[in-house]
PyMOL CGO cylinders between C-alpha atoms (Angstrom):
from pymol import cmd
from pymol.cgo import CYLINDER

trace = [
    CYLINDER, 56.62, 133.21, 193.53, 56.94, 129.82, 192.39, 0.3, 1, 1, 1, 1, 1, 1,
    CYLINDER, 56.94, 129.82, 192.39, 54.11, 130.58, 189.49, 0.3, 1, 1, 1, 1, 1, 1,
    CYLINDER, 54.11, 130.58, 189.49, 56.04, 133.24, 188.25, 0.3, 1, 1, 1, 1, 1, 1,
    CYLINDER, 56.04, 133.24, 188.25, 59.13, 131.29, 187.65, 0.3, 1, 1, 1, 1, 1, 1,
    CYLINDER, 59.13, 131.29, 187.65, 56.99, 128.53, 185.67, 0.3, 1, 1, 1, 1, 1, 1,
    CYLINDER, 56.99, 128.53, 185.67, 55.49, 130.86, 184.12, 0.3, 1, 1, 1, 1, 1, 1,
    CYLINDER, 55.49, 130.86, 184.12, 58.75, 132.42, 183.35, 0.3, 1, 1, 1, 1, 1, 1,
    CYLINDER, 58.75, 132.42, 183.35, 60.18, 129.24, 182.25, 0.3, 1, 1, 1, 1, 1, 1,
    CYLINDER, 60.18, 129.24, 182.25, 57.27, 128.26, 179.54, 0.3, 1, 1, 1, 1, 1, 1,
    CYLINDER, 57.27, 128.26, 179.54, 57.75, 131.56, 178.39, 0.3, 1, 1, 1, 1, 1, 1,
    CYLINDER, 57.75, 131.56, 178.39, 61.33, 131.09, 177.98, 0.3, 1, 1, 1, 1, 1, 1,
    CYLINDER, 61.33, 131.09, 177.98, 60.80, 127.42, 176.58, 0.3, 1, 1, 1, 1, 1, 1,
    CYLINDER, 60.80, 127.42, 176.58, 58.18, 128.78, 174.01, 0.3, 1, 1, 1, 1, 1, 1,
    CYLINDER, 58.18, 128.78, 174.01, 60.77, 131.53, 172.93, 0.3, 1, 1, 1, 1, 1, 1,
    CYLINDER, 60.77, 131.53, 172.93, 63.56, 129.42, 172.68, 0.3, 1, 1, 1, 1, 1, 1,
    CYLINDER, 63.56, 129.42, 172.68, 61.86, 126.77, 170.43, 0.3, 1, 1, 1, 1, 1, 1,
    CYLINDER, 61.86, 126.77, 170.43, 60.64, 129.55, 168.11, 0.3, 1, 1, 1, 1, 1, 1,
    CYLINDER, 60.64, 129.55, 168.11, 63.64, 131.24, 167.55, 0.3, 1, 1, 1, 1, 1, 1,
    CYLINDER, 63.64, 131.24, 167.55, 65.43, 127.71, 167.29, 0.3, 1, 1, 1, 1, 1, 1,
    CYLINDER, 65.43, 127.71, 167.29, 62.57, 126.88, 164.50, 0.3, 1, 1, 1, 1, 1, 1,
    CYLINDER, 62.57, 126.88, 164.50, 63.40, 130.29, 162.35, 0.3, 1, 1, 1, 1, 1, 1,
    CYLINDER, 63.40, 130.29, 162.35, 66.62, 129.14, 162.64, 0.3, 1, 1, 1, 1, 1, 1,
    CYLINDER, 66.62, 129.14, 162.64, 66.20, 126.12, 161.34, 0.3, 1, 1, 1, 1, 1, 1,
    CYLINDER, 66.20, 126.12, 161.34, 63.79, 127.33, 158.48, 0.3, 1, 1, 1, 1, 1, 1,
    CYLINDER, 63.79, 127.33, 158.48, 66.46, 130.29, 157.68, 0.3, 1, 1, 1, 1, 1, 1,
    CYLINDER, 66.46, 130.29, 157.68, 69.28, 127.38, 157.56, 0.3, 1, 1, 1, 1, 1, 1,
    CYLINDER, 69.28, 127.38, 157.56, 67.98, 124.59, 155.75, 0.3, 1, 1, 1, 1, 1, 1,
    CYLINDER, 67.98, 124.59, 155.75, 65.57, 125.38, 153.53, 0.3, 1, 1, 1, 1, 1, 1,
    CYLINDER, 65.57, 125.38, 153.53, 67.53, 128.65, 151.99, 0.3, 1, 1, 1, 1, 1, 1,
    CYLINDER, 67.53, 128.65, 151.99, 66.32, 128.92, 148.45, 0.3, 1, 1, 1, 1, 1, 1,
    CYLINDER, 66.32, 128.92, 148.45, 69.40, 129.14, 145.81, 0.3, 1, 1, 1, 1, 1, 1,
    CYLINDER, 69.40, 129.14, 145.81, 69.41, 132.15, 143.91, 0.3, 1, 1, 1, 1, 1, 1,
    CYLINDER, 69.41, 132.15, 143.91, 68.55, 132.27, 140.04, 0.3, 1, 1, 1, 1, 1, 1,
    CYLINDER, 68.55, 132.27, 140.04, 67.60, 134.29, 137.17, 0.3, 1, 1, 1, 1, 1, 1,
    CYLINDER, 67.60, 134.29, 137.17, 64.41, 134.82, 136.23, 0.3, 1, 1, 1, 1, 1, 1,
    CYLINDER, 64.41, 134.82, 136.23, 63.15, 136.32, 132.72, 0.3, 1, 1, 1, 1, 1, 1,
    CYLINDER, 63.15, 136.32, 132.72, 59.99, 137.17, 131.05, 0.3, 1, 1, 1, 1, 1, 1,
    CYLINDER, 59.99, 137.17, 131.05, 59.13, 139.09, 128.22, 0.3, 1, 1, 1, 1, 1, 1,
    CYLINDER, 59.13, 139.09, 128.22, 56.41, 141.26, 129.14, 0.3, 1, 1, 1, 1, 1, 1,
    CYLINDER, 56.41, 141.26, 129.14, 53.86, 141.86, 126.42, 0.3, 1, 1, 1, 1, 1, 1,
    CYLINDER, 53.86, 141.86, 126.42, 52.60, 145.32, 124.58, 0.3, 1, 1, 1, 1, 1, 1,
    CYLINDER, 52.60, 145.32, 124.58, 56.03, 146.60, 125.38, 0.3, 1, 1, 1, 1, 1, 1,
    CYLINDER, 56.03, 146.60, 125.38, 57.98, 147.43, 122.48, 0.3, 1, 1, 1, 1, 1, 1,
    CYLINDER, 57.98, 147.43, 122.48, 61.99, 148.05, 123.31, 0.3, 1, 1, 1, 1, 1, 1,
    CYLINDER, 61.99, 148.05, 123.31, 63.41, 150.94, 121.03, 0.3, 1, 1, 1, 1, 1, 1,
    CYLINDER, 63.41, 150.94, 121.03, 66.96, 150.22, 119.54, 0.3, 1, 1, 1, 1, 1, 1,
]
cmd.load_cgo(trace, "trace")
């Protein structure tokens, strides 16, 4: 029994620092929004 409960607790500990880490990533580093154009060529736009 006492395997399963470290086992249980790396587990746990590996879980919590990934989902902590995506966290962090989703948090921090969130990319601002902009606008992006390009013309795209051999496309001719009919007025």
């Amino acid at each position: 029994m006492p395997s399963l409960f470290r086992f249980l607790s790396v587990v746990g500990t590996l879980f919590a620092v990934t989902v902590g880490g995506l966290y962090l990533l989703a948090e921090v580093f969130e990319p601002e929004p902009k606008e992006v154009s390009q013309t795209v060529h051999g496309v001719k736009i009919r007025k």
